[in-house]
C-alpha positions in Angstrom: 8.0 11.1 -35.5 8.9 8.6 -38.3 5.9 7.0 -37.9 4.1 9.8 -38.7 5.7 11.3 -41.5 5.5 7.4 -43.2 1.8 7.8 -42.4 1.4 11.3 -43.8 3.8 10.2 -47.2 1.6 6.8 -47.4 -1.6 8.7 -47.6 -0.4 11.4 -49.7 0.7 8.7 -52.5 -2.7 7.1 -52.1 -4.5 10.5 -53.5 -2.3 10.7 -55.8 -2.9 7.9 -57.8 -6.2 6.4 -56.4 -8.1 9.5 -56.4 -10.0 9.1 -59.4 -10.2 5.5 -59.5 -13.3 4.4 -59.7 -14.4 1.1 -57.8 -17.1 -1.7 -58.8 -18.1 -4.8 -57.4 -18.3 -7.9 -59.4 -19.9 -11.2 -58.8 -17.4 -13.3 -60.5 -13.5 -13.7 -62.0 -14.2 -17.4 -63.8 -12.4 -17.7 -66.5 -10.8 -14.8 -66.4 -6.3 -14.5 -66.9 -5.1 -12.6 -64.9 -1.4 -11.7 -63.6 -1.7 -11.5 -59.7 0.3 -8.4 -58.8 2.7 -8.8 -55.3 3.1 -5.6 -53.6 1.1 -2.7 -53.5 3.7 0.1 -55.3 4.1 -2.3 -58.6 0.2 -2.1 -58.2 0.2 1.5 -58.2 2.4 2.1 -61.1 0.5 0.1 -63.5 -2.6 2.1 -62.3 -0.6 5.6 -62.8 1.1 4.2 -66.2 -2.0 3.4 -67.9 -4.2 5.6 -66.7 -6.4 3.5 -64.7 -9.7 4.6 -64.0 -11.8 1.9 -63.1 -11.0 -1.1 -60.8 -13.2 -4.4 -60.3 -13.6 -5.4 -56.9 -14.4 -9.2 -56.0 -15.2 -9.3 -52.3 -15.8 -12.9 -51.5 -11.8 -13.5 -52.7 -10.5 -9.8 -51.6 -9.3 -9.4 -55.5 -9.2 -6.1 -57.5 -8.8 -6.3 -60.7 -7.9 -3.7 -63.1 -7.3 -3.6 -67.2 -4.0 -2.3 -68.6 -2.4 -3.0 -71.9 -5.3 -5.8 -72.5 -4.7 -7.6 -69.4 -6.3 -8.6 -66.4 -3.6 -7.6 -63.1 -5.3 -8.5 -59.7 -4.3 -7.6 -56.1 -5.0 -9.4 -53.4 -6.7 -6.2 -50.7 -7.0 -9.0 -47.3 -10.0 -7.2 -46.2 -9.9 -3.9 -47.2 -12.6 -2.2 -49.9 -10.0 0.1 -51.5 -6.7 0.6 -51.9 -6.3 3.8 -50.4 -7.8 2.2 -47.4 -5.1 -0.9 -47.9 -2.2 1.7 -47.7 -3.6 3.3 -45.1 -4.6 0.3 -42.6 -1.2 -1.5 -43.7 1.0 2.0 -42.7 -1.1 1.8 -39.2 0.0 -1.5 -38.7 -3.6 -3.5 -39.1 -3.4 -7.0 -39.2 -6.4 -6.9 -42.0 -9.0 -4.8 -43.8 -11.5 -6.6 -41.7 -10.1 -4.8 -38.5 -9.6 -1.9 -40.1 -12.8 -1.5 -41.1 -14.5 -2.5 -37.9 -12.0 0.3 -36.0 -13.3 2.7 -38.2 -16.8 2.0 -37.4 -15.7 2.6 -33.4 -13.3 5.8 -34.6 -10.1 3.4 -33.5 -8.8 3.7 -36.8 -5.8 6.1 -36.2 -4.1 3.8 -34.1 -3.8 0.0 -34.1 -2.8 -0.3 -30.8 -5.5 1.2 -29.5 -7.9 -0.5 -31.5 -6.1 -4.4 -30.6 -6.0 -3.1 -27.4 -10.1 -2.7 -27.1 -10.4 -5.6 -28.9 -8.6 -7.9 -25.9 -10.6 -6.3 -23.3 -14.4 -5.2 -22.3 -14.4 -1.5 -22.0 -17.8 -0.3 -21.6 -16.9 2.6 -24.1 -14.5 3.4 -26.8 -13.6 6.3 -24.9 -12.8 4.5 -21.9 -10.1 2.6 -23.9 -8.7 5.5 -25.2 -8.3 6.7 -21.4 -6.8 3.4 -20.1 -4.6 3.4 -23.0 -3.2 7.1 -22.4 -3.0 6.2 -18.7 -0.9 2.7 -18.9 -3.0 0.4 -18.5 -2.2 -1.3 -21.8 0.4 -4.1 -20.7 3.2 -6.1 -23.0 2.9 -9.0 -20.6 -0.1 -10.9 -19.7 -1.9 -10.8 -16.8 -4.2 -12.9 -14.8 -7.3 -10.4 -15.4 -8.3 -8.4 -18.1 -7.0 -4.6 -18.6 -10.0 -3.4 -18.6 -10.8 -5.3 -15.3 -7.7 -3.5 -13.9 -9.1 -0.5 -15.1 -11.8 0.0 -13.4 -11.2 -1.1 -10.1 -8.2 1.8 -10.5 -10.8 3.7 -11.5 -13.0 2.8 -8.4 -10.3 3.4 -6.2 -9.8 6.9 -7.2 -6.9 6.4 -9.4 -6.5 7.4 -12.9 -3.6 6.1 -14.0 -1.3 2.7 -13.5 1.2 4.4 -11.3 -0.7 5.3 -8.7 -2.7 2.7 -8.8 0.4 0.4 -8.3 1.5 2.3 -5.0 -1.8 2.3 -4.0 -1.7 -1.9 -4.4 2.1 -1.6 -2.8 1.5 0.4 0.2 -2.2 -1.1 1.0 -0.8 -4.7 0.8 1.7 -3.6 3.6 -1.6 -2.4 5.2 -1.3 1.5 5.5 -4.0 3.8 4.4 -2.1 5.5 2.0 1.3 6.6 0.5 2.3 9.5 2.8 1.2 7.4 5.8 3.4 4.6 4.8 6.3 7.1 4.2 5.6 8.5 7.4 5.9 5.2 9.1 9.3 4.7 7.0 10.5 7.8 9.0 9.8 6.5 12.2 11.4 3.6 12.2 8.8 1.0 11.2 9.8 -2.2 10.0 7.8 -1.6 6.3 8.9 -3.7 3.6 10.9 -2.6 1.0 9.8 -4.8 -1.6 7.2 -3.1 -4.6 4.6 -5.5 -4.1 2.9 -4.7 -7.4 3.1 -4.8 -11.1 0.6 -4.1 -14.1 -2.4 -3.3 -11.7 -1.9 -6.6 -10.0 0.4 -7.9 -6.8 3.2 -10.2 -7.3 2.2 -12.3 -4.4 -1.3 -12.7 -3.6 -0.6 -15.8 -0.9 -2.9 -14.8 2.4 0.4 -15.6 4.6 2.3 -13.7 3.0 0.2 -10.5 2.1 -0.8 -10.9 6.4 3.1 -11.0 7.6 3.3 -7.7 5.0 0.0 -6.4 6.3 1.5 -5.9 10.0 3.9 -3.3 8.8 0.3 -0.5 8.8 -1.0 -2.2 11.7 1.6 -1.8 13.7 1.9 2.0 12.9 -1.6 2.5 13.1 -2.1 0.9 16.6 1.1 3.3 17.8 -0.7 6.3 16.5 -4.0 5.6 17.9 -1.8 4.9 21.2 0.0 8.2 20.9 4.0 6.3 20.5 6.1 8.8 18.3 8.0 6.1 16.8 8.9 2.5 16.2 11.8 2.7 19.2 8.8 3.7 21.8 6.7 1.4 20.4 8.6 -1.5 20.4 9.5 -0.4 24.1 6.0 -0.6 25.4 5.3 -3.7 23.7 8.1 -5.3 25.4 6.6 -4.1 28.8 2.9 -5.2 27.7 2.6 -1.4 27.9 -0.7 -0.3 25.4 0.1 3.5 25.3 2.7 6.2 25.3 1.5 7.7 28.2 1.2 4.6 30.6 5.1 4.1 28.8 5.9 7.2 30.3 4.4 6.6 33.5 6.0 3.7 34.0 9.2 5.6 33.4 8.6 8.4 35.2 7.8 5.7 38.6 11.0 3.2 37.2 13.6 6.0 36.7 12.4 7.8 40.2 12.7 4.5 41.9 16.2 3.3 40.4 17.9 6.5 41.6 16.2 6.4 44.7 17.0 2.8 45.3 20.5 3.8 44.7 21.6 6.6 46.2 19.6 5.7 49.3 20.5 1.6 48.8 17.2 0.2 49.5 14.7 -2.3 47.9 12.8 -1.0 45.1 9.8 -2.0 46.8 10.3 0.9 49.4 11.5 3.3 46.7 8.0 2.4 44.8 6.4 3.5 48.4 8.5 6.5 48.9 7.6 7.5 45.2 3.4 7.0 46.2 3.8 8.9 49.8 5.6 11.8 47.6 2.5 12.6 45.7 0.6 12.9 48.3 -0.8 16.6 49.3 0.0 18.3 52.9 -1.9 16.1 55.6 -1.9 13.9 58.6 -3.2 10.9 58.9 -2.7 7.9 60.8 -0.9 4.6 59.5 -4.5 2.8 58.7 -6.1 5.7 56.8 -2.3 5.8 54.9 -2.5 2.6 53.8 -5.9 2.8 52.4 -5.3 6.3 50.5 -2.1 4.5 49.5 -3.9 1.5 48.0 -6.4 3.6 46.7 -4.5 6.1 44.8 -2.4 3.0 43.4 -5.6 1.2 42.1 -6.2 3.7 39.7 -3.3 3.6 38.1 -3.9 1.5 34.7 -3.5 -2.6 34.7 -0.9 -2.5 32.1 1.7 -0.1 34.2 1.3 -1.7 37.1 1.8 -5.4 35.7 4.9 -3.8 34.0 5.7 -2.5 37.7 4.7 -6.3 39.1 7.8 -7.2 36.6 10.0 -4.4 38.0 10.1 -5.3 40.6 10.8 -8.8 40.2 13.5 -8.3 38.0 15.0 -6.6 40.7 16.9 -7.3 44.3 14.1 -7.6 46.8 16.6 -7.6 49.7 18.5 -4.9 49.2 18.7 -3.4 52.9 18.9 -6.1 56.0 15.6 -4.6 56.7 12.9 -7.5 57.9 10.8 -9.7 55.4 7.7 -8.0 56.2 5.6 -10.1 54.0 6.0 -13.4 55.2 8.6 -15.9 55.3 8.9 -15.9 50.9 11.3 -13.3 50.1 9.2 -13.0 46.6 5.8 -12.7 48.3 6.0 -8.7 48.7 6.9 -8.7 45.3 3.9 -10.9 43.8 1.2 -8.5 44.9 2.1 -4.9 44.7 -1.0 -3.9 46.9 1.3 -5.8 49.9 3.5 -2.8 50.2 1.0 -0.9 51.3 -0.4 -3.3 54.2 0.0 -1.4 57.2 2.7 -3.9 58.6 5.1 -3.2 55.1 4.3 0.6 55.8 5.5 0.2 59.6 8.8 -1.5 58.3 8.9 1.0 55.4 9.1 3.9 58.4 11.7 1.7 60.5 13.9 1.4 57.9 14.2 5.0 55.7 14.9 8.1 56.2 11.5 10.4 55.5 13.0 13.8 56.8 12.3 14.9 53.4 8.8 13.1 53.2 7.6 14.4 56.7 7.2 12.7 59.8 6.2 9.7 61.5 5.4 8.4 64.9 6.0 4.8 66.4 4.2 5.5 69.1 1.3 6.7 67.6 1.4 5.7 64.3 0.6 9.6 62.8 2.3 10.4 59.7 2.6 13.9 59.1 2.9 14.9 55.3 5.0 17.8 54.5 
């Protein structure tokens, strides 16, 4: 606001007393005294004193000269053509009548800034400065690229001004698609950096190790979402099981949690739980043990890679011997466990029979080998 009203009560002075004045250009001063005025007001009085009507301009020397009380006073105009021009461009902070004239030429000339800041840059239009200016893209510090460069790649990106278009650097450096995915990620646990990555259209750290250890952050919630995980905790679940999707995650833990209560109220090997749990989901049916253990294997095969290799790992992890059932799988104690396919050979099936109760399951015969689904 104060630089206004100095603006408005510089350029009202100017009319006042160099409305009339009367300018001419002049090839020469040789040999002419003179008394070189300092500042621009003690120029101005002795114009209003005396009456001054007619001033000499020498452009090659940026003098003007006028006559009062028979002598020669100059003034020194450092570019300019006129003084009202002088007082003008000086009040607006010019550097010179040079750029003040050449920002009047491209309409600049109400504001200096704007005018220095086209001046630094290569906008392809004056109003395009005037836009990047209003929208912050005029920086006190320097940068590696041009303002205008910054700009328009904002402007490419679909952002208009330099706060967007410094999220936009922040969150797609951390590799997310956009702000409200990378706040959505924040909310569900993901690991995302908390660091603003970006400054005055540019990032603070452009190293390629760097921006890639950032970039996981979006990856990592991308892949979950694509996988159908709910969160960071499921996701880093399944990853820890080699586990590729919420749904084989669930699986798993549908077929885990079924066999650890199972194993423990009924205190036998997870192996046998793992069969109890595949004869369970069978439909009503009799068959005998051979055409069991081939629907068994079957219906097991489809189940994806990654749930059973988490279920191969299971297993492991747990007691194989937890019964004083037989080893039906060999003399190794682990090989029954290294292929889950094993448990349902015919011989791990008969065992399986010998050694649980199946009341709830149905019914089997020794003698025959007929199972009888209930």
């Amino acid at each position: 606001m104060k630089r206004i009203f100095a603006i408005i009560a510089a350029i009202f002075l100017t009319n006042c007393a160099f409305a009339d004045l009367k300018y001419i250009e002049i090839e020469s001063i040789k040999n002419a005294p003179t008394v070189q005025v300092k500042s621009i007001e003690d120029f101005e009085t002795i114009i209003a004193k005396n009456k001054v009507s007619t001033a000499y301009l020498h452009k090659p020397t940026d003098t003007l000269l006028v006559i009062a009380e028979n002598t020669y006073f100059s003034f020194i105009l450092n570019g300019y053509f006129t003084l009202k021009d002088y007082k003008t461009g000086n009040s607006l902070l010019y550097s010179n009548g040079t750029d003040y004239n050449e920002a009047k030429e491209l309409t600049l000339n109400d504001n200096s800034a704007i005018f220095y800041f086209y001046k630094r840059n290569d906008f392809k239009s004056v109003s395009d400065c005037r836009d990047a200016y209003k929208n912050g893209f005029c920086f006190d510090s320097k940068t590696e690229t041009t303002e205008s460069d910054i700009y328009y790649k904002a402007k490419e990106a679909g952002y208009k001004n330099i706060s967007e278009y410094n999220e936009y650097l922040d969150f797609s450096a951390k590799g997310f698609k956009s702000k409200k995915d990378m706040q959505t990620a924040e909310k569900q646990g993901f690991p995302v950096p908390e660091e603003f990555l970006a400054e005055n259209g540019t990032l603070k750290n452009s190293n390629p190790l760097y921006l890639m250890k950032i970039g996981s952050a979006g990856a990592d919630f991308y892949n979950s979402q694509e996988n159908g995980f709910p969160n960071y905790a499921e996701y880093t679940a399944a990853r820890e099981k080699e586990i590729s999707t919420y749904a084989d995650l669930q699986k798993y833990r549908e077929i885990t949690n079924f066999c650890d209560k199972l194993s423990k109220s009924k205190k036998i090997d997870k192996g046998f739980a793992l069969i109890y749990h595949q004869i369970q989901h069978l439909q009503k049916s009799e068959m005998s043990l051979a055409v069991l253990s081939k629907t068994l294997t079957e219906n097991y095969s489809i189940i994806n890679p990654d749930v059973k290799n988490a279920l191969n790992s299971y297993l492991k992890a747990g007691n194989p011997q937890q019964g004083n059932h037989k080893k039906y799988a060999g003399n190794n104690s682990q090989a029954r466990i290294n292929s889950i396919p094993d448990l349902f050979y015919e011989s791990a099936l008969k065992e399986f029979f010998g050694a649980i109760d199946i009341t709830q399951l149905g019914t089997y015969s020794s003698q025959t080998e007929i199972f009888k689904k209930k």
